[in-house]
C-alpha positions in Angstrom: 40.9 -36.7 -4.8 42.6 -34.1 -7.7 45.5 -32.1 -5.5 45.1 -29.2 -8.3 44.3 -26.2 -7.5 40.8 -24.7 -7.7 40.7 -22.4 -10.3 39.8 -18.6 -9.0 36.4 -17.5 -10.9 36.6 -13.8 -11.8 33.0 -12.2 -10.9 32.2 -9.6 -12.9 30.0 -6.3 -11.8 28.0 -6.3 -15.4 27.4 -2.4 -14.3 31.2 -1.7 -14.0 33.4 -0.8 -16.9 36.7 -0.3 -17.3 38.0 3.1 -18.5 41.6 2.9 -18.6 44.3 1.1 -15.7 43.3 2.2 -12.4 40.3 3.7 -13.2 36.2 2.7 -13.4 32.9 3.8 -13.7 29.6 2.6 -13.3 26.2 3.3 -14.5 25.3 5.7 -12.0 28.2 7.8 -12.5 28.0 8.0 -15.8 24.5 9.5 -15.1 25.4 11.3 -12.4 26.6 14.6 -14.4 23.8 17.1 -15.7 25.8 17.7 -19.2 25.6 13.6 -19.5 22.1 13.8 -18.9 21.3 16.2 -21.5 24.0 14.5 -24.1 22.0 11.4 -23.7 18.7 13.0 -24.2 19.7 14.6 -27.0 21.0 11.2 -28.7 17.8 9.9 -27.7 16.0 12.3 -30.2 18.6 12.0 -32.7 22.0 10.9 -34.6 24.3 13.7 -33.8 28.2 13.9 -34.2 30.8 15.7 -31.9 30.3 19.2 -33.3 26.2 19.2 -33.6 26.4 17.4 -29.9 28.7 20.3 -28.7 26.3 23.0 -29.8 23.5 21.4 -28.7 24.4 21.3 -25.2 26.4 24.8 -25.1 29.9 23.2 -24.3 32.9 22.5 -26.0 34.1 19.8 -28.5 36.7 18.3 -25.9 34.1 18.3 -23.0 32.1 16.9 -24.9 34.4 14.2 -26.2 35.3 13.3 -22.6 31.6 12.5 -21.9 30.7 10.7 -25.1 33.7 8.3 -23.4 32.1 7.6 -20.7 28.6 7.1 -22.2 29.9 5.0 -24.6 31.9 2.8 -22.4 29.0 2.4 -20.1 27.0 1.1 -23.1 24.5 4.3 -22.8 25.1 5.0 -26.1 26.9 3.7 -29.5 28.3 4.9 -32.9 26.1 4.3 -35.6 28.0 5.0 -38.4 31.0 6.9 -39.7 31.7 9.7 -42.6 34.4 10.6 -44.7 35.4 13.9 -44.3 36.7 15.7 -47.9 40.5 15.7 -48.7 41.3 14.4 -45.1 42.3 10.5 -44.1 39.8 11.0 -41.0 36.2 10.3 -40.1 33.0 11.8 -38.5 31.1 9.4 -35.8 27.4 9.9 -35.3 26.3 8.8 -32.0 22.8 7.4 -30.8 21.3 6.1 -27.2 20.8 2.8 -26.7 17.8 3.6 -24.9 14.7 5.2 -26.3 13.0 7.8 -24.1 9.9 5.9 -23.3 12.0 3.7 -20.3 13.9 7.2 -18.9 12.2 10.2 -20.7 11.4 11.5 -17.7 14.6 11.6 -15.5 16.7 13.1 -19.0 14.5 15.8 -18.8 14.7 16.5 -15.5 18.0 15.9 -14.0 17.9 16.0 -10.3 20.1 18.4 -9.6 18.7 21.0 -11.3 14.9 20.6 -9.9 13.4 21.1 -6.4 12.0 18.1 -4.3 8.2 19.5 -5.0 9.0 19.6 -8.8 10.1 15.9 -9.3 6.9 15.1 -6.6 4.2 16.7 -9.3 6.2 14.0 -11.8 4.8 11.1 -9.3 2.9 9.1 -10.5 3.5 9.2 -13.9 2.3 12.0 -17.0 -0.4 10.1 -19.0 1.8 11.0 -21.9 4.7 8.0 -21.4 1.6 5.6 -20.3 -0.2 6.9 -23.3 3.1 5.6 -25.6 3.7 2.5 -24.1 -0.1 1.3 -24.3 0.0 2.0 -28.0 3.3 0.0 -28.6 1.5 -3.0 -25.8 -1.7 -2.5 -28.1 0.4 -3.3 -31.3 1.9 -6.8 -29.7 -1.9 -7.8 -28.8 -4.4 -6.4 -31.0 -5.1 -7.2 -34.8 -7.7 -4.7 -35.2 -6.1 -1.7 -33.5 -8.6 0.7 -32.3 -9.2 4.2 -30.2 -11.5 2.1 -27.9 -9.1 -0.7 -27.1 -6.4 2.1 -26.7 -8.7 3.9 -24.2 -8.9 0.7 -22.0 -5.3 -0.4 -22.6 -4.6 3.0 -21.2 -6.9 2.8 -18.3 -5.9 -0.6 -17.5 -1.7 0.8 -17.0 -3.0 3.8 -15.4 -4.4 1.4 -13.0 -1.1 -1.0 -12.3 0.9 2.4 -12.2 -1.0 3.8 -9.3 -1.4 0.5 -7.1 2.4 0.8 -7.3 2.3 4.4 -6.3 -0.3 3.4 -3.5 1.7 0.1 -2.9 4.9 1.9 -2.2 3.9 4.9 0.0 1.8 1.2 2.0 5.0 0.0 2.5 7.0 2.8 3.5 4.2 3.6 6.1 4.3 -0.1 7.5 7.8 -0.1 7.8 8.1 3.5 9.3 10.7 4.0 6.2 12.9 7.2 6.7 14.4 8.2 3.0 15.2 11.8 1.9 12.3 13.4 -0.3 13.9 13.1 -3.7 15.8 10.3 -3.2 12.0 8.6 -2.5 10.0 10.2 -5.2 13.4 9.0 -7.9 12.4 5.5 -6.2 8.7 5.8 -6.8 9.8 7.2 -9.8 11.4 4.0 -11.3 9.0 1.6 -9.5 6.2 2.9 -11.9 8.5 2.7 -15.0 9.6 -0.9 -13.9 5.8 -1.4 -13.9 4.7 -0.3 -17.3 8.1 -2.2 -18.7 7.1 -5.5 -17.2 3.7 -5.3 -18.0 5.4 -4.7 -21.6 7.7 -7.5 -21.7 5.0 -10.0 -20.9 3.1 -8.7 -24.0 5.7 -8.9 -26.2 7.8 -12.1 -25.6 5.5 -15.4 -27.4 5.1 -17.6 -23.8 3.8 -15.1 -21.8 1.8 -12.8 -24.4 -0.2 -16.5 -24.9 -0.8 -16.7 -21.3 -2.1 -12.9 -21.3 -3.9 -13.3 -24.0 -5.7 -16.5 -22.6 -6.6 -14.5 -19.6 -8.4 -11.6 -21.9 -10.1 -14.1 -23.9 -11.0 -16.1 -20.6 -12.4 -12.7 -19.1 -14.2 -12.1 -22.1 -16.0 -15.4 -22.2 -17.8 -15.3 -18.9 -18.5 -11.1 -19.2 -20.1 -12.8 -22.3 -22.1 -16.0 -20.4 -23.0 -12.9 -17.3 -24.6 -10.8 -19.9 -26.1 -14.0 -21.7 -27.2 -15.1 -18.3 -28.8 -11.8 -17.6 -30.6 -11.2 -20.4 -32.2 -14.8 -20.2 -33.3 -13.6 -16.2 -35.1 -10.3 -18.2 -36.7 -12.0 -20.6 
């Protein structure tokens, strides 16, 4: 029996980060400030440095600096490339979100302290709009020949799985006599739908499961095929 000591394993909260000595933040407080919000949906739309983010969001070049900080050290967004500026020994950063607004589009634009309950419950479920998007980028992963049709059903087909969650969740918080402030529920609804449409991407898009989905189609296919085959045969 070894009389060493165990060694201590250091956990790690993958959604903390260190600032400076003494001080942290995590994901949600880095979110948690409207001027964030609209700093990371503007780098979501474009590359933008400290003066063109400052004007864009009506504030000031060291406010702004303060909260590209944060963002940036809680991976929300990164620096995408540097210039020269003339005559000086200095250079211009050009920051970008690491997230595209398909996944959060929706809360960016509509930060929830500055919108009423009832406006973020007309949100729920989601716009066709973001369903619209992610079905074509689904349709490109599974389809060869690309098509309005296939789009149309692609579309129907996650406007389907988006409100059996919907349905699914306000089941559950029925059964279970849930008591959760308005907001705070429809925000929940909000990102159960989004988790939704981004599994249902995932499994199209990584090689072991988009095989298994595609045997699935192709098995549905073949006996709406041997049905109408079948019927036909009954007819004639």
């Amino acid at each position: 029996m070894s009389n060493q000591p165990e060694k201590k394993t250091n956990k790690k909260d993958i959604n903390i980060i260190k600032l400076k000595k003494g001080e942290t933040v995590n994901i949600s407080k880095a979110l948690g400030s409207s001027k964030r919000l609209e700093i990371l949906r503007q780098l979501s739309e474009a590359e933008l440095n400290l003066s063109e983010i400052a004007e864009k969001v009506e504030s000031t070049p060291q406010a702004v600096y303060h909260h590209l900080q944060i963002l940036e050290k809680s991976r929300l967004i990164h620096v995408v490339r540097e210039e020269n500026i003339k005559n000086m020994d200095k250079k211009i950063k050009f920051y970008r979100s690491n997230y595209q607004p398909d996944a959060i589009n929706l809360l960016l634009w509509a930060p929830l302290d500055q919108i009423e309950s009832t406006e973020l419950q007309t949100r729920v479920p989601i716009p066709d709009r973001p369903v619209e998007r992610i079905a074509r980028k689904i349709a490109e992963a599974i389809f060869t020949d690309k098509n309005e049709f296939k789009l149309e059903i692609l579309t129907g087909v996650l406007k389907g799985l988006v409100t059996n969650t919907h349905e699914s969740m306000i089941t559950l918080k029925n059964d279970y006599e849930i008591d959760i402030e308005t907001k705070l529920w429809n925000l929940l609804l909000l990102f159960s739908e989004l988790s939704t449409l981004n599994a249902f991407k995932k499994l199209v898009e990584e090689e072991k499961t988009k095989t298994l989905f595609e045997d699935l189609v192709m098995s549905i296919a073949e006996e709406k095929q041997e049905f109408l085959t079948g019927y036909d045969e009954e007819l004639s």
